[in-house]
C-alpha positions as CSV (number, residue, x, y, z in Angstrom):
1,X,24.7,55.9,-36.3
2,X,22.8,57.9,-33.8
3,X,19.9,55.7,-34.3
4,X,21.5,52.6,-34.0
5,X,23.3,53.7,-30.8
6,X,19.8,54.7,-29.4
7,X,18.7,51.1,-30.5
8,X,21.5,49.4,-28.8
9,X,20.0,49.3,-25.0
10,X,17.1,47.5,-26.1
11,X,18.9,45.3,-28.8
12,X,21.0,43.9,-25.8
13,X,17.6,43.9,-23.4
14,X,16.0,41.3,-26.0
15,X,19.4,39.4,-26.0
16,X,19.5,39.2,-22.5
17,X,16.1,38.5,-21.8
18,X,16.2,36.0,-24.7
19,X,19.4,33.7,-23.0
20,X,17.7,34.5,-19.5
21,X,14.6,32.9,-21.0
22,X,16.5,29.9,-22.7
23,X,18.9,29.2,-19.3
24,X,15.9,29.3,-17.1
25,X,13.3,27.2,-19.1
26,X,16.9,24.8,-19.5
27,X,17.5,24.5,-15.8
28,X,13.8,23.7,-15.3
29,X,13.8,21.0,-17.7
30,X,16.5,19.2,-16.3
31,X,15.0,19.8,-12.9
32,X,12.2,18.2,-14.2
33,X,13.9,15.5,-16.0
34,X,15.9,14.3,-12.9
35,X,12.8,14.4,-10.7
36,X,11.5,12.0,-13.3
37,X,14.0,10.1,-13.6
38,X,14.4,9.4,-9.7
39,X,10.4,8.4,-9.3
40,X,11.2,6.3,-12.0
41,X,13.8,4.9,-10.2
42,X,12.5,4.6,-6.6
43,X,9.3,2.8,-8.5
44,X,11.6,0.8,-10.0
45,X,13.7,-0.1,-6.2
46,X,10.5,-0.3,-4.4
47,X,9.5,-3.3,-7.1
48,X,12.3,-4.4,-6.5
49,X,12.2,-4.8,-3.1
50,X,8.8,-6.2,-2.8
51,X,9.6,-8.9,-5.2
52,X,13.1,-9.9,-3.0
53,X,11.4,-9.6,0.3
54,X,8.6,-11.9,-1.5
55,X,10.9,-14.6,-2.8
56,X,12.7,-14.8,0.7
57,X,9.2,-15.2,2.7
58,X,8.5,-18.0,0.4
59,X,11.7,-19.6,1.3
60,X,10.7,-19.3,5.2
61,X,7.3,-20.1,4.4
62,X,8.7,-23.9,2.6
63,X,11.2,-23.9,5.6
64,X,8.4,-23.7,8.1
65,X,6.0,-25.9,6.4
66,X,8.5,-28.9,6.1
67,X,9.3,-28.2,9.8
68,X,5.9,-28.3,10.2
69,X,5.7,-32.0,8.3
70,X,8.6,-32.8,10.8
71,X,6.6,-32.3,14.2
72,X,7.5,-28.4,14.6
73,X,4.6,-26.6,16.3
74,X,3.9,-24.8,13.0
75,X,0.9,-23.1,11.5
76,X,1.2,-23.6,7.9
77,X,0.4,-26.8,5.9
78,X,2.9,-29.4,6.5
79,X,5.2,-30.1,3.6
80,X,6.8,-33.6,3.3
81,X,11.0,-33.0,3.4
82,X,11.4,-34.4,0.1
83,X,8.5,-32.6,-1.0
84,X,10.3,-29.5,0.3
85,X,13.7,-30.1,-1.0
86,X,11.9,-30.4,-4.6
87,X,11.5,-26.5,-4.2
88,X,15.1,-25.4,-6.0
89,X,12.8,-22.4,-7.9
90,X,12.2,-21.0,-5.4
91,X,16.1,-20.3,-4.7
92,X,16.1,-19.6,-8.1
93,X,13.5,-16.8,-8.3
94,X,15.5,-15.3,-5.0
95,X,18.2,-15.4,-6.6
96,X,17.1,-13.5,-9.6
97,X,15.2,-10.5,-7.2
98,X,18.2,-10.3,-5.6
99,X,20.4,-9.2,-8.5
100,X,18.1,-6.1,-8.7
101,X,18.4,-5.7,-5.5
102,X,22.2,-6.0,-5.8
103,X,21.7,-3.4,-9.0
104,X,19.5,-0.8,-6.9
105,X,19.9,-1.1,-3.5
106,X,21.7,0.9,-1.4
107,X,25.0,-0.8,0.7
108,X,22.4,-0.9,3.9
109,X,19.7,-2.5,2.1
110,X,22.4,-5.0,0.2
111,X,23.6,-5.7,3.5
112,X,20.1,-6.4,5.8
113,X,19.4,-7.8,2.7
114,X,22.2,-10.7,2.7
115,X,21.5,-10.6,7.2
116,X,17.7,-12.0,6.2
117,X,18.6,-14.4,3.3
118,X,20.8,-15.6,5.4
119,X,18.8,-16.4,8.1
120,X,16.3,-18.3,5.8
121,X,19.8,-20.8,4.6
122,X,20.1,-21.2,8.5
123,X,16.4,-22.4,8.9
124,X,16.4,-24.4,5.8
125,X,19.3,-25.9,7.5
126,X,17.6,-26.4,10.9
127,X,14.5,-28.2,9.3
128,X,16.6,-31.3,8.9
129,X,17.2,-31.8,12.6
130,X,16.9,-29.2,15.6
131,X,15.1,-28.5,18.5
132,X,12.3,-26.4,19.2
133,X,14.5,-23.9,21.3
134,X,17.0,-23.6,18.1
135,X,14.2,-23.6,15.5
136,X,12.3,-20.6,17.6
137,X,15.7,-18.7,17.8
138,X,16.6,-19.0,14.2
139,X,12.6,-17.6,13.3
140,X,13.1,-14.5,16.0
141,X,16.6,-14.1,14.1
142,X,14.6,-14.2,10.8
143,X,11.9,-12.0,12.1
144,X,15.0,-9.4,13.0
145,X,16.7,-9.2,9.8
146,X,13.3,-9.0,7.7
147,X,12.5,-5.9,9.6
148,X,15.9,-4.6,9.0
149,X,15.4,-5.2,5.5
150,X,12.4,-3.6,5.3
151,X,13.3,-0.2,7.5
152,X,16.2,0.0,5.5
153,X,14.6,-0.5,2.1
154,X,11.8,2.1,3.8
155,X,14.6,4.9,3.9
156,X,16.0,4.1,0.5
157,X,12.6,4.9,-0.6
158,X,11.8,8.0,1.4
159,X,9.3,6.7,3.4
160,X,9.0,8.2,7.2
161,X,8.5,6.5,10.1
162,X,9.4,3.2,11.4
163,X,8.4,-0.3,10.9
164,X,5.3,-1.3,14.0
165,X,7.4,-3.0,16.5
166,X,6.3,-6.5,16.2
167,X,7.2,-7.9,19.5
168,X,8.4,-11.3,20.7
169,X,7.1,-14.1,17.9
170,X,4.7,-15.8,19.5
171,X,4.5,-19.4,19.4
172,X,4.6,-21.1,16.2
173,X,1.1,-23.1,15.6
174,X,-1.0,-19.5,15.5
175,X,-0.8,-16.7,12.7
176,X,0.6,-14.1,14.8
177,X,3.5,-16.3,14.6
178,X,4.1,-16.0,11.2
179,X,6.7,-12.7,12.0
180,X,9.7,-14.6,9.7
């Protein structure tokens, strides 16, 4: 009995080493794990919000070019109206990135988000009969809520710094007009 009592300290040092060991390597792992996971996930946004911001611009960009067809001082290709108004995928494919935004997004980025597609319904409403005053005002509107979108969607993903200011939109008819 002496023996085993003289055996005892290191018996429970091995023990507790051992769990030490296992809990350590555990918490480690799941560290690991949930760092994974959340790269996974931010790759997974950041896709996300690429492909939305995309499908919006290409709204704008079918907007501006029909407005363009109508007289607008625009820099695209002009787009016949009826040409235009055959476009329905396009609404289609934004409405499809925007249920992952919807899924992955954070409640600022859902909400800039809805503030930008919303200004591109208002211009695809315009293009069928406003002035140049109301059609400039509805792009700098645009031009606002994309960059809110995108700062948002920039803090979702961890990225520092802010957007470039881009200024006043210059006159439609030159590329650096092409802010919306």
């Amino acid at each position: 009995m002496t023996s085993f009592a003289a055996q005892l300290p290191t018996l429970v040092g091995v023990v507790v080493g051992a769990g030490a060991s296992f809990f350590a390597t555990f918490a480690n792992e799941r560290t690991r794990w949930q760092r994974e996971r959340e790269a996974k996930w931010d790759e997974n946004r950041a896709v996300a919000y690429m492909e939305y911001g995309y499908a919006v611009k290409k709204i704008i960009d079918i907007s501006r070019r029909i407005a363009a067809g109508s007289g607008m001082p625009e820099y695209l290709p002009p787009l016949d109206l009826e040409a235009g108004l055959i476009e329905p995928a396009a609404d289609a494919d934004r409405g499809m990135k925007w249920e992952a935004v919807l899924l992955m997004g954070s409640a600022n980025t859902i909400e800039a988000a809805r503030q930008w597609h919303s200004c591109a319904w208002r211009l695809e409403h315009h293009v069928r009969g406003s002035t140049q005053v109301e059609w400039q005002q509805e792009l700098r509107q645009a031009a606002t809520a994309r960059s809110a979108f995108y700062q948002s969607a920039r803090q979702d993903l961890g990225v520092h710094g802010t957007l470039p200011a881009e200024g006043e939109i210059n006159l439609p008819g030159t590329p650096e007009g092409n802010t919306a």
